[in-house]
C-alpha positions as CSV (number, residue, x, y, z in Angstrom):
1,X,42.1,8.0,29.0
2,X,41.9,10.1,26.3
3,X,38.5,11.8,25.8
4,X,38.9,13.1,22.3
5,X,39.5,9.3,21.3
6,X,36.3,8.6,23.1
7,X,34.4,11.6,21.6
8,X,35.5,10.2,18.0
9,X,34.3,6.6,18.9
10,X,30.9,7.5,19.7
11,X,30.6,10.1,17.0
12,X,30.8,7.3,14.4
13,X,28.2,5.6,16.3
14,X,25.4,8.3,15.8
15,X,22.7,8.0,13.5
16,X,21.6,11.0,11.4
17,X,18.2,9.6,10.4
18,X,15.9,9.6,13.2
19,X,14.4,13.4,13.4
20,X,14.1,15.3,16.5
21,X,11.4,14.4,19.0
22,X,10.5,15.1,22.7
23,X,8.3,13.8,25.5
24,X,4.9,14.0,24.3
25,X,5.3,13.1,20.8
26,X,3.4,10.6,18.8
27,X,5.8,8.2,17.0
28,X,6.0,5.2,15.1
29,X,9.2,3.0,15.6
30,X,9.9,0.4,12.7
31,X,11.5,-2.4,15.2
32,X,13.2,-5.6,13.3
33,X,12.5,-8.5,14.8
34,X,15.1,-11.7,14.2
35,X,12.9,-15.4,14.3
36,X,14.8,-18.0,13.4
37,X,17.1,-17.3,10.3
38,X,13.6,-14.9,8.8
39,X,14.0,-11.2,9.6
40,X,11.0,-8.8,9.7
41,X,10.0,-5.0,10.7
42,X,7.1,-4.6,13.3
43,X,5.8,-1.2,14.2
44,X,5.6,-0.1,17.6
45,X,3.8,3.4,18.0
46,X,2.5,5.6,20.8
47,X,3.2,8.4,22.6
48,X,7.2,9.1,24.0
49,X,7.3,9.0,27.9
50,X,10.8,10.0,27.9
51,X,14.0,10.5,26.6
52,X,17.4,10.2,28.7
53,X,20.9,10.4,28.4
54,X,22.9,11.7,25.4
55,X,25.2,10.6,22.7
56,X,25.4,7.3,21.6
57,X,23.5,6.2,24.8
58,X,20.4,8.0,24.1
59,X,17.0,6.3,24.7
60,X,13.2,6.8,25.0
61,X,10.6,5.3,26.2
62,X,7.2,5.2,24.4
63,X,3.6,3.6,25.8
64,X,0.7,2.5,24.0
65,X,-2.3,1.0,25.0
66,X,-2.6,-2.4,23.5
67,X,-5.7,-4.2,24.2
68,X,-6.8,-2.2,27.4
69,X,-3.6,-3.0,28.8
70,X,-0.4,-0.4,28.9
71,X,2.6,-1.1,27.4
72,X,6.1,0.8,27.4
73,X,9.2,0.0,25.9
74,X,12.5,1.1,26.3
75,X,14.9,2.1,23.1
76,X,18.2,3.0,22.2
77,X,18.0,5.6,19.3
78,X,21.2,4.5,18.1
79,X,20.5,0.5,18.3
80,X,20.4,-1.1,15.1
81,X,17.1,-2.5,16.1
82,X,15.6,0.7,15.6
83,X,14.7,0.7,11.7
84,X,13.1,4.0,11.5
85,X,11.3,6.7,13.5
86,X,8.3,8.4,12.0
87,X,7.3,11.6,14.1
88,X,3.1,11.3,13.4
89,X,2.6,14.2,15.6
90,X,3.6,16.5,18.6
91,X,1.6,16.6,21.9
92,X,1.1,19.7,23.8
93,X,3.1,18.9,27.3
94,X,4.8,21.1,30.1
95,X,6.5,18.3,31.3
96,X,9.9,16.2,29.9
97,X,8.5,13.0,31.7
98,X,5.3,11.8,31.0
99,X,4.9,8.9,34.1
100,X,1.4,10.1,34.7
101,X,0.1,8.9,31.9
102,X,0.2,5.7,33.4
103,X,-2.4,6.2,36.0
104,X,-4.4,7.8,33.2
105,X,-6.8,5.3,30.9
106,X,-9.1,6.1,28.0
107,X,-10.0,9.7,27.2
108,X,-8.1,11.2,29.8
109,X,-5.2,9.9,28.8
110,X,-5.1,11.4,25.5
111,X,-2.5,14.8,24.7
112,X,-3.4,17.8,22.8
113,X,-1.9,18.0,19.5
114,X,-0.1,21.4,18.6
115,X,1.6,22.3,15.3
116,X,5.2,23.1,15.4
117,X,6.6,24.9,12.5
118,X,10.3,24.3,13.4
119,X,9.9,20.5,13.8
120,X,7.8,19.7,10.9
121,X,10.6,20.8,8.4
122,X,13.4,18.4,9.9
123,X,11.5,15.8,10.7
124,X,10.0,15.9,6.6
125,X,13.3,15.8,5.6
126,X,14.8,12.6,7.9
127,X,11.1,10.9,6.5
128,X,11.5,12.1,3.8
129,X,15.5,10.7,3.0
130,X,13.9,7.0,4.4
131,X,11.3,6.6,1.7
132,X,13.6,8.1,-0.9
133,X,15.5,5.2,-0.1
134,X,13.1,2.7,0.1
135,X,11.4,4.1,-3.6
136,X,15.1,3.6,-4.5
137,X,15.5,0.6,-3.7
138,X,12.3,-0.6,-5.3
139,X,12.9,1.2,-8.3
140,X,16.0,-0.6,-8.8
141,X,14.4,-4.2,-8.5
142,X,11.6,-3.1,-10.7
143,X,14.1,-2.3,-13.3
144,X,15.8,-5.9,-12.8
145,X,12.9,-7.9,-13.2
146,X,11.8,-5.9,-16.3
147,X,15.3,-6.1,-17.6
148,X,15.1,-10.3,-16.6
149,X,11.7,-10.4,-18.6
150,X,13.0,-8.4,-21.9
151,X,16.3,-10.8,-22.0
152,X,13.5,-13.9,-21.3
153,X,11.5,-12.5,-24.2
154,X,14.1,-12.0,-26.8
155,X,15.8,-15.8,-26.0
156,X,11.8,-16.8,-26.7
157,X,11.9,-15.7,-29.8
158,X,15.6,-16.4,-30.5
159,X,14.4,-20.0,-30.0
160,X,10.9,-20.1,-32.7
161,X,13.3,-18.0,-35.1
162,X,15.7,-21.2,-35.3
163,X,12.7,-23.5,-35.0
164,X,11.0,-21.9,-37.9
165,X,14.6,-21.6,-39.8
166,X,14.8,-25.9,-39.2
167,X,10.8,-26.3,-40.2
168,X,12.2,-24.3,-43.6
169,X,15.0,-25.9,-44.4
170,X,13.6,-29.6,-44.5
């Protein structure tokens, strides 16, 4: 088989928006969920157990605690399911798998939070590009409907100009 074929494939199949994170990290993942023909985005967030694997096969695993009660869930970074991921900040871990945490509840269970300078710039700028689209994209329907309103307005008073010209003329 020819590997540079395969190299070319998957490199079309990598996203460029979701910053850089590691094991240890607090993150929010916007997931969208499909029900019925209605689609929506629900966030998942807590702290990333792992990540595995490379390319376009590149997932992570990240656990909250929901209700007193653990939950993990797998994802593919480069799934379209995956809407966004916000980095909301960086634990302080000497480990790349977390699986302890899951014998740890409550207080215990909590990470340090450190301040990486090198992160914080990358991951601003994949945010950062999201909302710009988003503020785009809102910007852009707020312009229609004002647009919709001033054409509504002016065939109002198109309309009580030739009312008023009928009202004169008998």
């Amino acid at each position: 088989m020819n590997k540079n074929l395969v190299q070319q494939v998957t490199a079309t199949q990598i996203r460029n928006d979701i910053p850089d994170f590691v094991a240890g990290d607090t993150v929010r993942v916007m997931v969208t969920i499909r029900e019925n023909n209605k689609e929506r985005q629900q966030a998942f967030e807590g702290v990333v157990v792992s990540v595995r694997g490379s390319g376009a096969s590149k997932t992570f695993i990240v656990r909250k605690d929901s209700a007193g009660v653990g939950v993990e869930r797998n994802f593919f970074i480069n799934s379209p399911v995956v809407a966004s991921v916000v980095v909301l900040k960086h634990g302080k871990v000497r480990r790349h798998k977390l699986y302890y945490l899951r014998n740890l509840s409550g207080k215990s269970a909590r990470l340090q939070e450190v301040i990486r300078k090198d992160k914080i710039a990358s991951n601003l700028a994949a945010t950062k590009t999201n909302t710009d689209k988003k503020k785009a994209a809102e910007r852009e329907k707020n312009k229609a409907a004002k647009e919709d309103k001033a054409a509504k307005a002016t065939e109002a008073t198109a309309t009580e100009v030739k009312a008023d010209a009928k009202t004169e003329a008998k």
